[in-house]
C-alpha positions as CSV (number, residue, x, y, z in Angstrom):
1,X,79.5,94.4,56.8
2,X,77.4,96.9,58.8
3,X,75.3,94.1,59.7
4,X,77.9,91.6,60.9
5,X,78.7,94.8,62.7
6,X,75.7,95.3,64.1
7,X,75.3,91.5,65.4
8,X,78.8,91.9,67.4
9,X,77.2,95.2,68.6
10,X,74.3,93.1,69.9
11,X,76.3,90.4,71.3
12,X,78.9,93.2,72.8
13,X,75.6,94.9,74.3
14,X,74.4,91.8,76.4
15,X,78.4,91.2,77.7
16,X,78.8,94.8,79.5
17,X,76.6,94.9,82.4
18,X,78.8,94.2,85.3
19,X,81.6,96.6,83.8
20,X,79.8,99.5,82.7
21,X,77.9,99.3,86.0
22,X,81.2,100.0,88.2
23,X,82.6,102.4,85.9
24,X,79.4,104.2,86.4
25,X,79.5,104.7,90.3
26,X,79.6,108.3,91.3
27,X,78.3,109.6,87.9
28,X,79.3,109.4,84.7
29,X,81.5,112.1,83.9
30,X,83.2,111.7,87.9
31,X,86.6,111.6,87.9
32,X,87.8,107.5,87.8
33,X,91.3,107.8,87.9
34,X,93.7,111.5,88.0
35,X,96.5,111.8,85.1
36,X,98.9,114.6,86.4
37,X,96.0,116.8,86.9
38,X,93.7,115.7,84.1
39,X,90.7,113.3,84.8
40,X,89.7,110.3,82.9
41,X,86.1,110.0,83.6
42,X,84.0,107.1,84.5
43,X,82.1,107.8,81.0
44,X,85.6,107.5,79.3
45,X,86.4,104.2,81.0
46,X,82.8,103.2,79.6
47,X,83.3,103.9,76.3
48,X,87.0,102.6,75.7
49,X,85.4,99.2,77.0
50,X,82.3,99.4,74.8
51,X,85.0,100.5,71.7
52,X,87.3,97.6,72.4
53,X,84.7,95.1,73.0
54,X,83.1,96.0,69.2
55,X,86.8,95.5,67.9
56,X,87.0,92.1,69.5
57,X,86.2,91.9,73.6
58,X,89.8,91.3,74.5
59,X,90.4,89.7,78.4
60,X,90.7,91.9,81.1
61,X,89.3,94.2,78.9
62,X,88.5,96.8,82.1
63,X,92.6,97.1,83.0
64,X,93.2,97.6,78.9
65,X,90.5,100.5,78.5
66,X,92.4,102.0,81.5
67,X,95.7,101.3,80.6
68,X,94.4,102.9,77.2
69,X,93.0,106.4,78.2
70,X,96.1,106.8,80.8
71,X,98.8,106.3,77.7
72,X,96.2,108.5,75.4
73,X,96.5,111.4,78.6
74,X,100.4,111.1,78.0
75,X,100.9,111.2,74.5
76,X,98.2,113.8,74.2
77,X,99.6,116.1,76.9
78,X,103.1,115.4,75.8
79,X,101.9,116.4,71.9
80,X,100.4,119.7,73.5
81,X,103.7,120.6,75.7
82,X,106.0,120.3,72.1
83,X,103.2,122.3,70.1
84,X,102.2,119.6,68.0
85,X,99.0,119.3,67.1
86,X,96.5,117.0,64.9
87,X,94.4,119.0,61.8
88,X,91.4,118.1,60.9
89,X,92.4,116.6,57.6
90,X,94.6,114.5,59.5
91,X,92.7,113.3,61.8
92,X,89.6,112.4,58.4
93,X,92.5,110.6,57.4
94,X,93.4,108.6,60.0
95,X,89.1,107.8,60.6
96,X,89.2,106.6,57.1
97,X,92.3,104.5,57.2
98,X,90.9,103.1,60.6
99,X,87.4,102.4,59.3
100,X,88.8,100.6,56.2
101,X,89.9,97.7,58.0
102,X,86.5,96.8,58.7
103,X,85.6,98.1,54.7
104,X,83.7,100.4,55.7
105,X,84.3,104.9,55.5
106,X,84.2,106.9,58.3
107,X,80.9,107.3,58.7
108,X,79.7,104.0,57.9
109,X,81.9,102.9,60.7
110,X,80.7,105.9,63.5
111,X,77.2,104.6,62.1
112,X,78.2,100.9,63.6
113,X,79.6,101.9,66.6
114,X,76.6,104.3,67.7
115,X,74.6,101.1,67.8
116,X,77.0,99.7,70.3
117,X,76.8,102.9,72.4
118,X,80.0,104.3,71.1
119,X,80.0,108.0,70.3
120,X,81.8,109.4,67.3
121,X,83.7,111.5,69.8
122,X,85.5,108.5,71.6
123,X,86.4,107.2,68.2
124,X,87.9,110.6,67.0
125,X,90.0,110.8,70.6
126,X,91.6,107.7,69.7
127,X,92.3,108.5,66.1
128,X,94.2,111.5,67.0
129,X,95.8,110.5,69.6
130,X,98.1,107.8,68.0
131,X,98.3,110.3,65.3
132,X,99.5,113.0,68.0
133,X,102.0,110.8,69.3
134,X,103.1,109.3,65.9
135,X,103.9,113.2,64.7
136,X,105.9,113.6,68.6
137,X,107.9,110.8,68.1
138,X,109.0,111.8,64.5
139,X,109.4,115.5,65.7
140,X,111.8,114.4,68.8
141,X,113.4,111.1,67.5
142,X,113.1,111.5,63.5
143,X,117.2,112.7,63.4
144,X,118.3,110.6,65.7
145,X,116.5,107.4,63.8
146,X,118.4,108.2,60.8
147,X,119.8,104.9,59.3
148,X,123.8,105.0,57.5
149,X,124.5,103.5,54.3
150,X,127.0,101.2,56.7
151,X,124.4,100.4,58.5
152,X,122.1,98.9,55.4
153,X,125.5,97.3,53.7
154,X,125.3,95.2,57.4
155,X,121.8,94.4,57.7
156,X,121.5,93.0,53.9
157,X,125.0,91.0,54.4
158,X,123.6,89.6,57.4
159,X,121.0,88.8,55.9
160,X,122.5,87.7,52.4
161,X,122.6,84.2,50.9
162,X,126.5,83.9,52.5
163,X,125.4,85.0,55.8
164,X,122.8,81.7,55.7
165,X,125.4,79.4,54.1
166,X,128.3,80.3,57.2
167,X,125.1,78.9,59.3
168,X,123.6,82.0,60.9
169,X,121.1,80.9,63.3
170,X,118.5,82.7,65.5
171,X,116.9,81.7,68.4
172,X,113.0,83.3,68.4
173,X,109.7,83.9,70.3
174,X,106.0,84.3,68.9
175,X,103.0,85.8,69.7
176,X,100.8,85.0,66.7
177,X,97.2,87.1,67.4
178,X,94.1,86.3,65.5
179,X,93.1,88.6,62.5
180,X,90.6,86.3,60.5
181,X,87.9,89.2,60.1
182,X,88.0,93.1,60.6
183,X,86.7,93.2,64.3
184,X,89.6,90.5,65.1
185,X,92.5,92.0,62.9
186,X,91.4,96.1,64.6
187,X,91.9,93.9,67.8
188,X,95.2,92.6,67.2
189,X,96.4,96.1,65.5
190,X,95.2,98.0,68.5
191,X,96.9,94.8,70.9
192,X,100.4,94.7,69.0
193,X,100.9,98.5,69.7
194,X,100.2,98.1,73.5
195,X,102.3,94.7,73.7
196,X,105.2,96.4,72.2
197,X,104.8,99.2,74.4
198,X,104.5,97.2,77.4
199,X,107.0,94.3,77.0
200,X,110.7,94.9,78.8
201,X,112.2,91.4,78.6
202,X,111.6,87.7,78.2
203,X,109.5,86.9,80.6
204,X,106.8,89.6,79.9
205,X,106.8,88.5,76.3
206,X,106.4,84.7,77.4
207,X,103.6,85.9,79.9
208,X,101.9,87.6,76.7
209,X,102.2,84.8,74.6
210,X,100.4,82.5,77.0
211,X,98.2,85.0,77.5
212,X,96.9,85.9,74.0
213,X,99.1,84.0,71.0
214,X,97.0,81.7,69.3
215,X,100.5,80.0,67.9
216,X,101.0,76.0,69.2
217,X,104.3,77.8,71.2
218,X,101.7,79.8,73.7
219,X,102.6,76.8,76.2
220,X,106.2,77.3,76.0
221,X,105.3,81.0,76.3
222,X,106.2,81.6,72.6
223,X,109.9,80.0,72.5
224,X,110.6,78.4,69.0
225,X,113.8,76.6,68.7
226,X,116.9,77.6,66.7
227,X,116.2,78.1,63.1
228,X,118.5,78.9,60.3
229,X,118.9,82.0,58.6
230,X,117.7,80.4,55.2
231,X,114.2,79.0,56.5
232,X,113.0,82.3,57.3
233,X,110.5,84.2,55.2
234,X,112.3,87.4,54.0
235,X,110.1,90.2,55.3
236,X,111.1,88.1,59.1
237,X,114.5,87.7,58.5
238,X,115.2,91.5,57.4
239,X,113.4,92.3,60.6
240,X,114.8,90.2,63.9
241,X,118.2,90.6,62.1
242,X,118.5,94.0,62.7
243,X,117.5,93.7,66.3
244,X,119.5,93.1,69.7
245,X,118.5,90.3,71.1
246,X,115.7,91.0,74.2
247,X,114.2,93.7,71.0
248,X,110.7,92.6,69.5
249,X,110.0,93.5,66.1
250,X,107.4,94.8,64.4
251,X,104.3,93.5,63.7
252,X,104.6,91.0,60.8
253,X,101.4,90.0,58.6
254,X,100.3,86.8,57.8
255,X,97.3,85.0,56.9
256,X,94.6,85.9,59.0
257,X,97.1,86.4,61.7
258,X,99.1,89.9,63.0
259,X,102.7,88.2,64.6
260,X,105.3,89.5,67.0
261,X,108.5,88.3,67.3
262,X,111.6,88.5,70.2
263,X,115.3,87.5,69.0
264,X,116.2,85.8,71.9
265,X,119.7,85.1,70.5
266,X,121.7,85.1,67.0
267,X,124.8,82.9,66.6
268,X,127.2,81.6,63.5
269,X,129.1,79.3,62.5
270,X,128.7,75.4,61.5
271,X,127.1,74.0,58.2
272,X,124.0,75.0,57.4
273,X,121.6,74.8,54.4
274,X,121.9,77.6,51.7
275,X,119.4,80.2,51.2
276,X,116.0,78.6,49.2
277,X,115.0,80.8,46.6
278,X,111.9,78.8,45.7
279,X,110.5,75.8,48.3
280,X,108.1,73.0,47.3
281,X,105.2,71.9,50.0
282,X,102.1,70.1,50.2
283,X,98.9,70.2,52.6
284,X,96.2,67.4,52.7
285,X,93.2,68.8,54.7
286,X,91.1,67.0,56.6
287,X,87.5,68.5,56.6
288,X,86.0,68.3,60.5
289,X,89.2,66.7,61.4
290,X,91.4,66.4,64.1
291,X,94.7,66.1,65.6
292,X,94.8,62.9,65.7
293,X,93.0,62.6,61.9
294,X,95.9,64.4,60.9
295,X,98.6,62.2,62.9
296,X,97.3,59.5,61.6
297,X,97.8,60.3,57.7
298,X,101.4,61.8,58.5
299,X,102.1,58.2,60.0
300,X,101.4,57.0,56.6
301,X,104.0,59.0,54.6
302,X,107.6,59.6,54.5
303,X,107.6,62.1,51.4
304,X,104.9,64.4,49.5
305,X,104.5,61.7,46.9
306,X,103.2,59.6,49.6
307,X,100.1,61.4,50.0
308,X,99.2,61.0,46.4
309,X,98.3,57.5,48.0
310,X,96.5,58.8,51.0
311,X,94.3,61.6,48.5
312,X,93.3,58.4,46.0
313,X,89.9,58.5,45.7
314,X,89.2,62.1,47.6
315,X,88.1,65.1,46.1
316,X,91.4,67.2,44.3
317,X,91.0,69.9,46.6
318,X,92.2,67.8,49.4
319,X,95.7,67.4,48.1
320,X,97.2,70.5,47.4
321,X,101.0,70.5,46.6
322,X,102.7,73.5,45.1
323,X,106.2,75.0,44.1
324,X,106.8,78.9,45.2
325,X,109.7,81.4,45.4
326,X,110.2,81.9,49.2
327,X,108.8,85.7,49.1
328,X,105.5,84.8,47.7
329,X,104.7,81.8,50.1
330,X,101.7,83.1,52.9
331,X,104.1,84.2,55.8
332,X,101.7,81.6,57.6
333,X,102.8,78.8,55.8
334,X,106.3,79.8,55.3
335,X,106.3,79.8,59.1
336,X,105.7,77.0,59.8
337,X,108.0,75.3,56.6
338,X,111.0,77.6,58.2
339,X,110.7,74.4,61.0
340,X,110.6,71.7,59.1
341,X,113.2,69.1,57.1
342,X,112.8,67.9,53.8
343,X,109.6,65.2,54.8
344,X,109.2,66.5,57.6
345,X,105.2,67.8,59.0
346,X,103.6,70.2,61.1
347,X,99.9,70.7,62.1
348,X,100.5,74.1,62.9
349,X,97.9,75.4,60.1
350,X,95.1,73.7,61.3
351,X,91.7,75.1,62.9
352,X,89.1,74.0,64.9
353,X,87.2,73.5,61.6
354,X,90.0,72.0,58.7
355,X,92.8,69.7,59.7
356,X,95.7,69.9,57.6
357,X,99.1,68.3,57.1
358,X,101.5,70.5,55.8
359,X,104.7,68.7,54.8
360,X,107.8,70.1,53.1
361,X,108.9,68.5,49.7
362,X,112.1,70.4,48.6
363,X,113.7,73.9,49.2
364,X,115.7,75.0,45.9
365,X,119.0,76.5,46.9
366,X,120.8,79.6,45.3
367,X,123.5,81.4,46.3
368,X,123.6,83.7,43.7
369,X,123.5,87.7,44.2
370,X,120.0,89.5,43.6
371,X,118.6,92.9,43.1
372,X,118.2,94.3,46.8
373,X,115.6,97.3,47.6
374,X,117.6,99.2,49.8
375,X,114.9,102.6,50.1
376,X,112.9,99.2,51.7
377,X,115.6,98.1,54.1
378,X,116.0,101.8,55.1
379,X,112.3,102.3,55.7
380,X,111.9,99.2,57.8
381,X,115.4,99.7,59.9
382,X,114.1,103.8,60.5
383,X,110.8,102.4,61.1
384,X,112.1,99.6,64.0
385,X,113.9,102.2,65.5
386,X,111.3,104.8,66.1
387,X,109.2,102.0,67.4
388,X,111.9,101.7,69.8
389,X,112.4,105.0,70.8
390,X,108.4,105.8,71.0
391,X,108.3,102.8,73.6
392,X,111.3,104.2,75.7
393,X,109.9,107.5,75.2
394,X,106.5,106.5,77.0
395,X,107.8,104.5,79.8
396,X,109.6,107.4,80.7
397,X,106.3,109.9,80.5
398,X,104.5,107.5,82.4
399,X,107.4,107.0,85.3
400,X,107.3,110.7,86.2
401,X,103.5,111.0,86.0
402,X,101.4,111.0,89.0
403,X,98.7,108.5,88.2
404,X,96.2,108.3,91.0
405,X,92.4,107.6,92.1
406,X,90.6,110.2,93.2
């Protein structure tokens, strides 16, 4: 790991030049921009670009290391004016959680970044900062994010095998980022929070999902279609159903992905299939293939016994079929499946490397009542609504501030 590390730090080191060489007019430690009083220096705005670029050299990665250290001067100002403050075993723990995404400790990771011209200082400021504002937005909003036992019974029965057999439909966006090693998954961790923080309506979430989703939607700025209630993996459905619609939810893990989601719009009423407790799915992949491999082979089949046919002959880890309940198929896949009809396809898993056909065989249908966690459905409705309120509470901070250049 250090030494994958210490290849991006190589690669990051031959990128900065132009960057790093503005930043650095009028000194290092000048003033670059004026935070209701407090400078961000040109040495700050130097190392926030040479920290993101280790973690994944995101686009217009100048106007996200500012927008960075002016929401850090915020939350760290606002965490000083409520007399909240971050101990030093808190903020260990925080360097250690942060570091482990890569598998690495603490100091293995400050070790890796020093090669990229990182010091351990600008790594510690960022720690505590989102730990700062993480203990502020408890402090202020932690009453007032309280969540009733009305307010489960309604999110479970919305969200309960009758709600998907009276046809409960939602209408959804997607930004799906890429988290297929540790630099790209710190990426999209550090990129979800700022997206959530930054995103008002529709159109900014459409703008970011052309921008950086890696989903097929990014043309259609992340807009799926309507899909019922019952094709949803659970951990998505107990999320958007508890939102308004305009409201993004939290980040959702997948396979080697990080997602978003907006509820554009919820409705009921009409036939619609019953909740799957267990669906059945195949994917044939195509080695080196491409879209048009993979078109061809779904032109050959109408159901997943078909592609026994197609795999005759080919190695058995070609065809891969399988039967699993909906809560342990890869939120990836189950994505995708939520789309499709019974013999229906989607290329929607494939990468530049593996084409693959996924088809849906059979969802199994139950509307019986199950156990239901609800300590879980509390946790995620008090967690969505801090998120909320942290968002609000920012926007606010940073419309009163006087942000200016020097």
């Amino acid at each position: 790991m250090i030494r994958r590390m210490g290849l991006a730090v190589a690669a990051a080191l031959a990128l900065m030049g132009a960057g790093i060489a503005s930043a650095q007019q009028g000194g290092s430690f000048a003033p670059r921009m004026i935070v209701n009083d407090r400078a961000i220096t040109n040495f700050e705005v130097e190392q926030r670009i040479r920290f993101l670029r280790l973690l994944g050299n995101p686009p217009q990665i100048e106007k996200l290391a500012m927008d960075g250290l002016i929401d850090d001067r915020l939350r760290m100002a606002e965490a000083k004016r409520l007399g909240v403050s971050v101990s030093p075993e808190q903020l260990q723990a925080g360097m250690e959680e942060f570091a482990s995404r890569a598998n690495l400790d603490a100091e293995q990771f400050i070790a890796a970044i020093a090669q990229g011209g990182v010091e351990a200082e600008t790594f510690r400021d960022f720690v505590e900062s989102g730990i700062a504002w993480r203990e502020v937005v408890r402090a202020r909003f932690g009453p007032r994010a309280q969540v009733t036992e009305a307010e489960i019974d309604r999110a479970l029965a919305i969200t309960s095998p009758r709600a998907a057999a009276a046809g409960v439909q939602v209408l959804l966006s997607e930004i799906v980022l890429r988290a297929d090693t540790p630099e790209f998954r710190a990426e999209a961790e550090r990129l979800v929070r700022e997206l959530r923080a930054s995103i008002r309506n529709e159109a900014d979430f459409a703008a970011a999902a052309r921008q950086y989703s890696v989903s097929r939607s990014r043309g259609e700025g992340g807009r799926m279609g309507w899909l019922p209630l019952g094709n949803l993996p659970p951990a998505l459905a107990g999320q958007v159903l508890t939102l308004r619609p305009g409201q993004v939810s939290e980040p959702i893990e997948l396979e080697n992905a990080i997602a978003l989601f907006q509820l554009r719009a919820l409705r009921e009423g009409g036939a619609a299939t019953p909740e799957a407790v267990s669906v059945e799915y195949a994917r044939f992949l195509i080695p080196g293939g491409s879209l048009a491999d993979a078109m061809r082979v779904s032109a050959r089949v109408d159901t997943c016994d078909d592609l026994y046919g197609v795999a005759k002959g080919l190695p058995e880890d070609r065809l891969l079929r399988e039967v699993l309940p909906v809560a342990q198929v890869p939120q990836n896949v189950a994505m995708e499946l939520a789309r499709l009809d019974e013999g229906e396809v989607s290329y929607g898993l494939s990468t530049p490397q593996m084409a693959v056909v996924l088809m849906l065989c059979a969802r199994t249908p139950d509307l019986g009542d199950g156990e239901v966690d609800r300590e879980a459905v509390r946790r995620q409705l008090v967690n969505q609504r801090l998120g909320g309120y942290a968002e609000s509470y920012l926007a606010e901070l940073k419309a009163d501030a006087i942000i200016r250049e020097p």
